[in-house]
PLY file of the C-alpha trace (Angstrom):
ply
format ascii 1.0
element vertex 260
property float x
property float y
property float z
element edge 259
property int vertex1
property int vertex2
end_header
16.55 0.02 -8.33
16.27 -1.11 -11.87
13.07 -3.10 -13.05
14.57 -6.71 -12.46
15.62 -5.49 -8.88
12.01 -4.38 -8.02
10.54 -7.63 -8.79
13.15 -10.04 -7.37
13.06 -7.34 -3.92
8.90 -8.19 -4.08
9.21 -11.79 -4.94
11.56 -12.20 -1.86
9.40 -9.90 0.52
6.41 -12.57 -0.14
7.66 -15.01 -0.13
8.84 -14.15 3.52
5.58 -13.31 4.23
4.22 -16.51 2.82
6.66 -19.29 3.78
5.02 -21.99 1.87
6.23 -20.37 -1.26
9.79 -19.29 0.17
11.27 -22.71 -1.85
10.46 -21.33 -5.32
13.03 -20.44 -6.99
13.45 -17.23 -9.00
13.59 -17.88 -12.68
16.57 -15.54 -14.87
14.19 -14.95 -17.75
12.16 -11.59 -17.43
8.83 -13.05 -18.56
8.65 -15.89 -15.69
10.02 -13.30 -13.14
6.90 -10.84 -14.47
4.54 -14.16 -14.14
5.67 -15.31 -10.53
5.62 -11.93 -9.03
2.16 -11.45 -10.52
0.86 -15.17 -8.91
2.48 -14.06 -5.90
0.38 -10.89 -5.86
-2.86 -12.95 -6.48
-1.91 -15.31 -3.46
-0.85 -12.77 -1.05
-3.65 -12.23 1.79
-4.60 -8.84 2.80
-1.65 -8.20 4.89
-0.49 -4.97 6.15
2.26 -3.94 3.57
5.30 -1.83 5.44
6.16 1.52 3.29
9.28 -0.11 1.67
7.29 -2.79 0.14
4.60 -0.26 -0.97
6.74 2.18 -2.47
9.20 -0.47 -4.36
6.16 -2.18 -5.56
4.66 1.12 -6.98
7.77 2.01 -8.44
7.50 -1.72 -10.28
3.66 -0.90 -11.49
4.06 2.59 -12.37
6.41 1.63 -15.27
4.60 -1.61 -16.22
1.47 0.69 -16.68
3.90 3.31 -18.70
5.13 0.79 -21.10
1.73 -0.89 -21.41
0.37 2.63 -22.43
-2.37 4.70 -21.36
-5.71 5.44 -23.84
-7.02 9.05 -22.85
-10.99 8.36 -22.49
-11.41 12.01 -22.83
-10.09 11.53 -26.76
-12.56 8.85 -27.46
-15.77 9.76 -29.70
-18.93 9.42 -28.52
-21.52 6.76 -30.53
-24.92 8.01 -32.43
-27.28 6.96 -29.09
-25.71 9.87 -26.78
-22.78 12.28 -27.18
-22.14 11.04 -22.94
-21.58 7.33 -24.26
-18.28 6.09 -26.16
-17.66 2.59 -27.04
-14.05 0.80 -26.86
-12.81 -2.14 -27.33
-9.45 -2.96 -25.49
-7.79 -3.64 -21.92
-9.83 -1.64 -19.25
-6.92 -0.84 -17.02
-5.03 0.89 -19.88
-7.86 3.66 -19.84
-7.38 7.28 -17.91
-10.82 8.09 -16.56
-12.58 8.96 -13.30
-13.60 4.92 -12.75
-13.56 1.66 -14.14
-16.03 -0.97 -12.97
-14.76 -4.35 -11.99
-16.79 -7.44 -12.19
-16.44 -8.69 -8.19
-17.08 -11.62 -6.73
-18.88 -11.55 -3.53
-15.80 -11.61 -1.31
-14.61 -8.44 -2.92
-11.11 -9.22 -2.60
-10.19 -10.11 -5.79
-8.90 -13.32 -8.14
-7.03 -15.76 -5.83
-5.76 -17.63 -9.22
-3.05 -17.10 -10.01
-2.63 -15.50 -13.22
-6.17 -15.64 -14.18
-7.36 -13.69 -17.08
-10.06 -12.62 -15.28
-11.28 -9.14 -15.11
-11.01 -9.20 -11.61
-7.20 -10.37 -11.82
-6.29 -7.79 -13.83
-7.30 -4.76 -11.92
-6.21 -6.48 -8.58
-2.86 -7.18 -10.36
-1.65 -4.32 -11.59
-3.44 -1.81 -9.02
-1.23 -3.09 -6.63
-1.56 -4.82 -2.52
-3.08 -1.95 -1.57
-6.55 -2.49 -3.52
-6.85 -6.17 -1.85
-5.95 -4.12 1.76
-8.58 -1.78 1.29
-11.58 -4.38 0.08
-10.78 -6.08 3.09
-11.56 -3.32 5.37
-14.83 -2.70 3.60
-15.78 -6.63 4.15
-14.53 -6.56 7.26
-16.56 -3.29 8.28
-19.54 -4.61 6.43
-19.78 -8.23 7.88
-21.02 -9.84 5.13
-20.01 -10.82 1.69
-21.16 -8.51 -0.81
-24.89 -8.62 -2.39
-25.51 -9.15 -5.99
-26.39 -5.92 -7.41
-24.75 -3.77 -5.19
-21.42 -1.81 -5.92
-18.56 -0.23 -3.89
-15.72 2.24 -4.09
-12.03 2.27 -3.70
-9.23 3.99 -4.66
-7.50 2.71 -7.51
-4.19 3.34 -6.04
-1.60 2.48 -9.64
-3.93 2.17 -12.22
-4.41 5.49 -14.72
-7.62 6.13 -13.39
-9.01 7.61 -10.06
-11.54 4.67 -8.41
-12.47 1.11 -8.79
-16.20 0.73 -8.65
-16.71 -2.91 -7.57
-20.10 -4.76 -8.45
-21.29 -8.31 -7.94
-22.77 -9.90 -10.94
-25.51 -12.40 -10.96
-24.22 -16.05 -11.85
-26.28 -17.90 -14.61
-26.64 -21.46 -14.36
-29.82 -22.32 -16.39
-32.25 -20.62 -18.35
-31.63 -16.35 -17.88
-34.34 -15.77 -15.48
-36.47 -12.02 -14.83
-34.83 -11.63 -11.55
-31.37 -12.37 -13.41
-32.10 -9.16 -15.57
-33.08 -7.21 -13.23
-30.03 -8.03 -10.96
-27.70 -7.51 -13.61
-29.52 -3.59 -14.03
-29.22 -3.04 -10.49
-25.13 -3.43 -10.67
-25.14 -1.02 -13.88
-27.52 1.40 -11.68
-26.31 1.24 -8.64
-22.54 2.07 -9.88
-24.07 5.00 -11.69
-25.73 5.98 -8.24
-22.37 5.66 -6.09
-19.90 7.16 -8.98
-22.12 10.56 -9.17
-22.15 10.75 -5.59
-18.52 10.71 -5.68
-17.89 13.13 -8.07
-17.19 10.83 -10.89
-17.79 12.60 -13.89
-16.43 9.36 -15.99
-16.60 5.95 -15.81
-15.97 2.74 -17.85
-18.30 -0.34 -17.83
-16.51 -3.63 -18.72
-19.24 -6.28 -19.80
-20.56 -7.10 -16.37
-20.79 -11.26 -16.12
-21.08 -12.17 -19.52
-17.10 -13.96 -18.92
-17.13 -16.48 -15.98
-20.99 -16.06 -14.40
-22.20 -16.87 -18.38
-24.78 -14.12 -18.92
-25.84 -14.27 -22.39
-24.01 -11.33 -24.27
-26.80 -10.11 -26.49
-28.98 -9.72 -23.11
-26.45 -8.72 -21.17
-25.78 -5.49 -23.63
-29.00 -4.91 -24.19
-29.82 -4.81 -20.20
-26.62 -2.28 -20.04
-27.30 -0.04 -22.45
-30.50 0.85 -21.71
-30.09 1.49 -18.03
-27.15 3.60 -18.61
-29.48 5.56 -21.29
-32.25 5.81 -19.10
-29.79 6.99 -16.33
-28.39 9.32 -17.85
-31.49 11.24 -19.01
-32.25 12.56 -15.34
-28.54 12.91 -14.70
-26.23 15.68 -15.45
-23.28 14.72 -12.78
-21.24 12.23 -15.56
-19.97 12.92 -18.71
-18.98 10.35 -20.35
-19.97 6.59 -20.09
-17.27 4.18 -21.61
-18.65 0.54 -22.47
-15.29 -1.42 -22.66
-15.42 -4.11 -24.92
-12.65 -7.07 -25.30
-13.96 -9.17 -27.78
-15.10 -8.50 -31.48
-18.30 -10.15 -30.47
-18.86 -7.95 -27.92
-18.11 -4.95 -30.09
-20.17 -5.90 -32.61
-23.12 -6.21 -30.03
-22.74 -2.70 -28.96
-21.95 -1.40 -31.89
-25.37 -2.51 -33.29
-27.17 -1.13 -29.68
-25.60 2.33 -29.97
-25.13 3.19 -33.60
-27.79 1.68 -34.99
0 1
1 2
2 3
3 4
4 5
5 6
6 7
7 8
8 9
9 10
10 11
11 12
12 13
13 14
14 15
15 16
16 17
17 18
18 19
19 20
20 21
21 22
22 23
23 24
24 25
25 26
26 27
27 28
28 29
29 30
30 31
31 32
32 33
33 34
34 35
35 36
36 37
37 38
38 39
39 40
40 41
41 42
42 43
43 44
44 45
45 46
46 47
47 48
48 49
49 50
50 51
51 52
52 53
53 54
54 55
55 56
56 57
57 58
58 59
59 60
60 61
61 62
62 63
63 64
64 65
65 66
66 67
67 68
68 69
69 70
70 71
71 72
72 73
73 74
74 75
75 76
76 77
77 78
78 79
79 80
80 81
81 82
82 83
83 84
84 85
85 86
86 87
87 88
88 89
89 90
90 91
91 92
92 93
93 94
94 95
95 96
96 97
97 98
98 99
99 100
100 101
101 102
102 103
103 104
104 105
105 106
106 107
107 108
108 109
109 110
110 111
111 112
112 113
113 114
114 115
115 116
116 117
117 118
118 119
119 120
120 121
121 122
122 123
123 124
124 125
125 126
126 127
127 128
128 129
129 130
130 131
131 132
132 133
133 134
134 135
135 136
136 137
137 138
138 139
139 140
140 141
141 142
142 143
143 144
144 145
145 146
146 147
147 148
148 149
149 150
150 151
151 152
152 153
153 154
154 155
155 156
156 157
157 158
158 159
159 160
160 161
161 162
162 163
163 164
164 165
165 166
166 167
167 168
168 169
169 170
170 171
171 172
172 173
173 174
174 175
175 176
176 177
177 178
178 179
179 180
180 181
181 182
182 183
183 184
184 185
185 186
186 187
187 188
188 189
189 190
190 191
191 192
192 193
193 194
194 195
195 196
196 197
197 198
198 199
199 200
200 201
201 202
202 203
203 204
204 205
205 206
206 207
207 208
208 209
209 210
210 211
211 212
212 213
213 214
214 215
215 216
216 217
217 218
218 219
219 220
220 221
221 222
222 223
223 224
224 225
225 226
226 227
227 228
228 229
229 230
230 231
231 232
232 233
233 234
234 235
235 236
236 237
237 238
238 239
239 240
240 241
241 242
242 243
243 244
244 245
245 246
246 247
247 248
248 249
249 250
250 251
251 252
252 253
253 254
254 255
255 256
256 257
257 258
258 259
């Protein structure tokens, strides 16, 4: 199978599995194919996938990660505040490292928008069924939906690197409050706690909910960096610490934290 065969083979295989969608029809241009296969992977539930599916679909992701390119995070430099911490502005799922961190929700099963440019939608997206499978399992195991400030592991089955660290954020809707802070250093913390006892040696922070849940950026960096720094002073387990940045605001607010 060529590219366009992969996705029209998925787009058909949902939308068998989800009948409500079965009347769509498949667009000829390559960029609305791309965007309807990508909604249907943000609608479809946590099915059981049959190894067909699975291995057509990783096929499909394997070369959509090649031609989006991969950034080696053992190639970026570290900043003046610790030769363990780098700082990097661009698209978190491009990066080859031990783990990323994804900014959850509490259902830990991903974006259900489709084609939100959410964090969340991203990894979900382009890690393939598999990731939304396995959250599932842990939810469903667990019983409950996930606390703020707590994090959890997964594979991260086509993405460059080796695990998905999933955290919960805490979600500001007035004035940024001292349990707010403290929540917010409990997800940096506590993914630093589960990564070294998995033999993550690195991992890459995006900017935990400063996007959607509205934590003020400045604070928000601020609250990072210094947990990771104080972390890493007792630990010798990880390596390297990555704080992804998207923005040039972002960058900018780092940059001033760590190479100051």
């Amino acid at each position: 199978m060529n590219q366009e065969e992969r996705r029209i083979y998925l787009i058909r295989e949902m939308q068998r599995e989800m009948p409500q969608y079965a009347d769509i029809s498949i667009p000829e241009e390559e960029m609305q194919q791309r965007r309807l296969l990508r909604s249907l992977f943000n609608l479809r539930p946590p099915y059981p996938a049959s190894e067909d599916f699975l291995n057509v679909q990783d096929a499909y992701l394997s070369e959509v990660i090649r031609e989006r390119g991969i950034v080696e995070a053992k190639a970026l430099p570290s900043v003046k505040a610790s030769p363990k911490i780098a700082l990097w502005q661009g698209d978190i799922t491009t990066l080859r490292c031990d783990a990323i961190v994804n900014a959850a929700n509490s259902a830990l099963l991903g974006c259900w928008q489709p084609c939100h440019s959410c964090i969340d939608n991203i990894i979900h997206s382009l890690s393939g069924v598999q990731l939304r499978i396995r959250c599932n399992e842990i939810m469903q195991a667990q019983g409950h939906e996930e606390p703020t400030g707590r994090a959890k592991i997964t594979p991260a089955y086509n993405l460059p690197c080796r695990y998905v660290l999933h955290t919960v954020g805490p979600i500001i809707a007035g004035p940024l409050r001292r349990q707010d802070c403290e929540a917010l250093a409990d997800c940096y913390r506590s993914c630093l706690e589960l990564a070294a006892s998995n033999g993550v040696q690195s991992i890459a922070f995006c900017c935990i909910s400063t996007g959607v849940f509205h934590f003020p950026q400045e604070s928000a960096a601020e609250i990072a960096t210094e947990t990771v720094l104080r972390f890493l002073e007792t630990d010798t387990s990880i390596r390297q610490v990555i704080f992804n940045v998207f923005t040039d605001r972002d960058r900018n607010i780092y940059r001033n934290l760590l190479e100051g």
